[in-house]
Structures are given as structure tokens and as C-alpha cells.
C-alpha positions as protocol buffer text, in pm:
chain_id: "A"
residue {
  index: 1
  type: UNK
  ca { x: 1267 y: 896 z: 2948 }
}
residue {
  index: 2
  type: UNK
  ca { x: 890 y: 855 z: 3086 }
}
residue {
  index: 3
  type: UNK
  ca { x: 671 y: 642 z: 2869 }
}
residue {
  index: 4
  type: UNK
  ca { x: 375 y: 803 z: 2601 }
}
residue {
  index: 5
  type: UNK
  ca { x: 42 y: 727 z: 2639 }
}
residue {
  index: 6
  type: UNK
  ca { x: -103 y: 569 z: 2417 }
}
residue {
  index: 7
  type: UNK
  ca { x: -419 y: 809 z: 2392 }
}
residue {
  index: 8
  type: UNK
  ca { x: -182 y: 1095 z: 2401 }
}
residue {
  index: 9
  type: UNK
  ca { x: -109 y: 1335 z: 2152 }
}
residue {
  index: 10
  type: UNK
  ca { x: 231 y: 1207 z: 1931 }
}
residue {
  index: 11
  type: UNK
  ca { x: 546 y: 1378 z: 2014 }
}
residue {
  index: 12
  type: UNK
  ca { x: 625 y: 1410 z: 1626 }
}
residue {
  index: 13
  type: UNK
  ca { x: 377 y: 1690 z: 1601 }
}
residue {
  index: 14
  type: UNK
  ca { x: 163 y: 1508 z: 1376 }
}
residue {
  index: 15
  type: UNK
  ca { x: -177 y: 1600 z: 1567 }
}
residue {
  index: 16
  type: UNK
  ca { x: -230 y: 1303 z: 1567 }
}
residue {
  index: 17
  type: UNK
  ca { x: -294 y: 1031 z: 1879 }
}
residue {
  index: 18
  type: UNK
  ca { x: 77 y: 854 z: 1981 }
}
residue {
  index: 19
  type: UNK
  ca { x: -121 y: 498 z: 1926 }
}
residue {
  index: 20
  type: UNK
  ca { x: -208 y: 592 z: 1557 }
}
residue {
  index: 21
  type: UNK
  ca { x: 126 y: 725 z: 1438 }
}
residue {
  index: 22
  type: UNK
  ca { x: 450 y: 658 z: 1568 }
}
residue {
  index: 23
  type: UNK
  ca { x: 329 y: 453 z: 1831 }
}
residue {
  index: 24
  type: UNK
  ca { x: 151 y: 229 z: 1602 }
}
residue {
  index: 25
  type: UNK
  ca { x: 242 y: -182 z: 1567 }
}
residue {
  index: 26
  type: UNK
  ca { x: 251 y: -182 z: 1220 }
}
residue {
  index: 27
  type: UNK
  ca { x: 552 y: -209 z: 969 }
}
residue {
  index: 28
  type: UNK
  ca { x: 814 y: 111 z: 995 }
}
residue {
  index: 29
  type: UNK
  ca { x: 821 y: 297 z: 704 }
}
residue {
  index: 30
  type: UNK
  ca { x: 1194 y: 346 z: 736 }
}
residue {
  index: 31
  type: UNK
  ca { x: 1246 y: 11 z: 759 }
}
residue {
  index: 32
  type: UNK
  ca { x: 1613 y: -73 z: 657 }
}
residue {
  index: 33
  type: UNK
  ca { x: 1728 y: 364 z: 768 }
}
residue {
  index: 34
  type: UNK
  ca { x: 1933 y: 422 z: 998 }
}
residue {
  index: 35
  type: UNK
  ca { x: 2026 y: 743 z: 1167 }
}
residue {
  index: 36
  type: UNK
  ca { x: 2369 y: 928 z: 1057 }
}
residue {
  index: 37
  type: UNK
  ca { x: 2574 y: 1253 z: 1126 }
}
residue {
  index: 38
  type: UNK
  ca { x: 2321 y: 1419 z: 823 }
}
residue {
  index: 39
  type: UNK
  ca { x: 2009 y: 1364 z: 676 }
}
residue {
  index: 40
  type: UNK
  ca { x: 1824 y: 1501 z: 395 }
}
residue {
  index: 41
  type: UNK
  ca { x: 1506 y: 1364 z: 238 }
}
residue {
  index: 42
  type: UNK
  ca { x: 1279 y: 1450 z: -56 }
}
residue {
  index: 43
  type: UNK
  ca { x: 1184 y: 1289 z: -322 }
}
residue {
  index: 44
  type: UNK
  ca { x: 1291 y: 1161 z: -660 }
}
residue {
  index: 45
  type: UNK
  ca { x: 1159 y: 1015 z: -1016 }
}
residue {
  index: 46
  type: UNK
  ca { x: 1241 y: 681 z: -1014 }
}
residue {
  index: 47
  type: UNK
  ca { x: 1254 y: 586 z: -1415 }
}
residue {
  index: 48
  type: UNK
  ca { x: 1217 y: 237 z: -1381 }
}
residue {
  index: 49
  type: UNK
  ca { x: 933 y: 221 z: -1131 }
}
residue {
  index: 50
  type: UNK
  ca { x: 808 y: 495 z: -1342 }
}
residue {
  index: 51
  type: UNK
  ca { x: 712 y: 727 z: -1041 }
}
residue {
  index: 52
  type: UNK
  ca { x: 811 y: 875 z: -740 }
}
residue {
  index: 53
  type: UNK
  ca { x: 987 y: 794 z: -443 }
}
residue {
  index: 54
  type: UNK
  ca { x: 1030 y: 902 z: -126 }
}
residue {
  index: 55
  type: UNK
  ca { x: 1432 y: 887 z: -54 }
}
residue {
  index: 56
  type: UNK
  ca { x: 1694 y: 984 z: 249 }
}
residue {
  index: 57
  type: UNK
  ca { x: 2005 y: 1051 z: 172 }
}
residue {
  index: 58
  type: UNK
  ca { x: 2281 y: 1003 z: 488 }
}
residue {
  index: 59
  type: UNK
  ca { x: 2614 y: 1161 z: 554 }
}
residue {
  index: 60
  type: UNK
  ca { x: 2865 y: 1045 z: 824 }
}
residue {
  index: 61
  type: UNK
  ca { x: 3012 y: 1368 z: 856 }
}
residue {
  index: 62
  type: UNK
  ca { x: 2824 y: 1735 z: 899 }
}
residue {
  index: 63
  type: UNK
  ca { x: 2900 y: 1934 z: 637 }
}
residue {
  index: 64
  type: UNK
  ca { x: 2756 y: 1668 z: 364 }
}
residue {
  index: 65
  type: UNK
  ca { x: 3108 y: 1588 z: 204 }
}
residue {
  index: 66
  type: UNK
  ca { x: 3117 y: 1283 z: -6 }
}
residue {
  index: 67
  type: UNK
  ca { x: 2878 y: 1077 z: -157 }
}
residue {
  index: 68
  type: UNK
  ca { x: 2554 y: 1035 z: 101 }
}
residue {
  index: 69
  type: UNK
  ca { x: 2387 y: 663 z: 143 }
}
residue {
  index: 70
  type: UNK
  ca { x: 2074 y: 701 z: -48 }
}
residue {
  index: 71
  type: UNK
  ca { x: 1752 y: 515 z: 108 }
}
residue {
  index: 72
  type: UNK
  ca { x: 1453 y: 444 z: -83 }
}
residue {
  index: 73
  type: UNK
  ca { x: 1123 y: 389 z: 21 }
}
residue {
  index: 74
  type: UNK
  ca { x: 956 y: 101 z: -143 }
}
residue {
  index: 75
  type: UNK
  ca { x: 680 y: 264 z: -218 }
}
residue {
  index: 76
  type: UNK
  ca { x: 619 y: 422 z: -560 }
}
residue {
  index: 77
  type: UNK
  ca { x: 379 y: 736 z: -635 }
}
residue {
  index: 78
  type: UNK
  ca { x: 268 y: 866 z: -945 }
}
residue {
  index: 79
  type: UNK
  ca { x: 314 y: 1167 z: -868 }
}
residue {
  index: 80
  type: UNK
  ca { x: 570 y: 1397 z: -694 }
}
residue {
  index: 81
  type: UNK
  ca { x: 326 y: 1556 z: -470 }
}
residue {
  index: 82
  type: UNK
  ca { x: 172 y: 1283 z: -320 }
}
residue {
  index: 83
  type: UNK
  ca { x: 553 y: 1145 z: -259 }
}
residue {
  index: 84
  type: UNK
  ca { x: 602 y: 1434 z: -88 }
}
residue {
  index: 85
  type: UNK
  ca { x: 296 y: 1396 z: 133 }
}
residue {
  index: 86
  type: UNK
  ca { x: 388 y: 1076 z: 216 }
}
residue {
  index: 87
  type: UNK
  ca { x: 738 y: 1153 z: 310 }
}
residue {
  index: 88
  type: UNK
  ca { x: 611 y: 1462 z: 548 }
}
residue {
  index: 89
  type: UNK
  ca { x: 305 y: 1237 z: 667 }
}
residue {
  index: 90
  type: UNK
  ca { x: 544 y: 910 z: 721 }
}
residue {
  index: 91
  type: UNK
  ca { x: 853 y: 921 z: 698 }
}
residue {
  index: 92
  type: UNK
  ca { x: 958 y: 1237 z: 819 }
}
residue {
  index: 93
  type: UNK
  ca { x: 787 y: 1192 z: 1165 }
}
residue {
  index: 94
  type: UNK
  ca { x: 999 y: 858 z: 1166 }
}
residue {
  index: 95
  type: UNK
  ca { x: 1296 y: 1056 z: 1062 }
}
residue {
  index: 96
  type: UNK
  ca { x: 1239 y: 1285 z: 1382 }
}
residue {
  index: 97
  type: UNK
  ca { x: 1181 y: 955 z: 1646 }
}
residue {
  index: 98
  type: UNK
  ca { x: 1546 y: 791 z: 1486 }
}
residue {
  index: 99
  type: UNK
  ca { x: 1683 y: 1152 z: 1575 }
}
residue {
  index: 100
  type: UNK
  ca { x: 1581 y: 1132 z: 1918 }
}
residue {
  index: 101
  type: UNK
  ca { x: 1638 y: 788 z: 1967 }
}
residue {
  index: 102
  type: UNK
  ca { x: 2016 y: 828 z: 1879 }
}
residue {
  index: 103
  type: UNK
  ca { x: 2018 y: 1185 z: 2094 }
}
residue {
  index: 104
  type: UNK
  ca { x: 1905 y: 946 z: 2439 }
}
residue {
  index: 105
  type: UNK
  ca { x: 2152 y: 705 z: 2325 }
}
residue {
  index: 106
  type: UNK
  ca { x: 2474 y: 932 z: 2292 }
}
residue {
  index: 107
  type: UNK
  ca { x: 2625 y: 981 z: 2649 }
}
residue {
  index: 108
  type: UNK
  ca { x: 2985 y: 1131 z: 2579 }
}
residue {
  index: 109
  type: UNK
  ca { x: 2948 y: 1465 z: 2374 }
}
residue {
  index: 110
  type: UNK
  ca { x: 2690 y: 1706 z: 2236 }
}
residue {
  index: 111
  type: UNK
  ca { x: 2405 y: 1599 z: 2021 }
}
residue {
  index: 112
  type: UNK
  ca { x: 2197 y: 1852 z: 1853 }
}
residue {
  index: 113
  type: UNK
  ca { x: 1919 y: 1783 z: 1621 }
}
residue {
  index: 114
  type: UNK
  ca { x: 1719 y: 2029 z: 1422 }
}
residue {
  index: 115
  type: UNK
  ca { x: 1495 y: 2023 z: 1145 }
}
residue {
  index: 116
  type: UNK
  ca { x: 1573 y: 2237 z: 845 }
}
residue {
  index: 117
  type: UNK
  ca { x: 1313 y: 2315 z: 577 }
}
């Protein structure tokens, strides 16, 4: 895998500069996530945070059977579209760089990650 740039434009697709976004030294915004079989995010009301939250639910099997791992952001919104705009701003580009992490990391079988809407 050759290194990013720092200057260069960030492989999530965010339009914005690798050294701003995923490349940044700041705290993850996943921090505690880690990557499974499935993953679906969106968000939720949280009643007693009274507001939204980003959340990720994880499967360890590919058709979604069973009862998914729920993550949480820690952040709270008062609204459910600025949730939302934080999870595609954030935490879905961080979603996407777990993904490919894990795809470089398997070595015996397929891997195949895609992004559904």
C-alpha cells in the first residue's frame, strides 16, 4: 500500500485534503468500532440524552441475522439532521478507512466491500 500525502486529496471522497480528514491527529470518531461481516449506520433518538445520535450497528454474519452490536457515538444532536450530517461528514468516511483497513489485512479469501445507500 503506498503512503497518502498529506496535501493530497482524501481517499474517502470527502473533497477534502488527506491531512484535514482522515489523515488528521486528532481523536477518531469511531473510537471504541470495530469492523464486522455487516455494517449499517444511521441515526437514532436517544430519550435520555434527549437528542440524536449517530449509531452503527454490526453483524458477524452477512445476511444481518441476529441481534447486531449497536455503537454509539458520544456525541448528542438536537436534531436528526444534523446527526445525520455528522455521521456522513465523520463517521461514515471512518466507516469506509476500517473497511479498507480490514480488506489489506485479510490474506486467505475474498473481501468485498461496498457502500449501500
Amino acid at each position: 500500500m503506498t503512503k497518502i500525502s498529506r496535501n493530497a486529496p482524501c481517499p474517502c471522497g470527502s473533497g477534502r485534503k488527506y491531512k484535514k480528514c482522515c489523515g488528521a491527529e486528532e481523536q477518531s470518531h469511531v473510537d471504541g468500532l470495530t469492523a464486522g461481516i455487516r455494517m449499517k449506520g444511521g441515526v437514532r433518538f436517544d430519550e435520555h440524552a434527549d437528542g440524536f445520535v449517530p449509531i452503527v450497528h454490526t453483524w458477524d454474519n452477512v445476511h444481518c441475522e441476529g441481534e447486531p452490536t449497536e455503537w454509539c457515538s458520544p456525541e448528542v444532536f438536537p436534531t436528526e439532521e444534523e446527526a445525520m450530517n455528522h455521521y456522513k461528514t465523520y463517521i461514515r468516511p471512518e466507516l469506509q478507512r476500517l473497511m479498507s483497513k480490514m480488506e489489506n489485512e485479510v490474506s486467505d479469501g475474498t473481501f468485498i466491500h461496498r457502500r449501500l445507500e
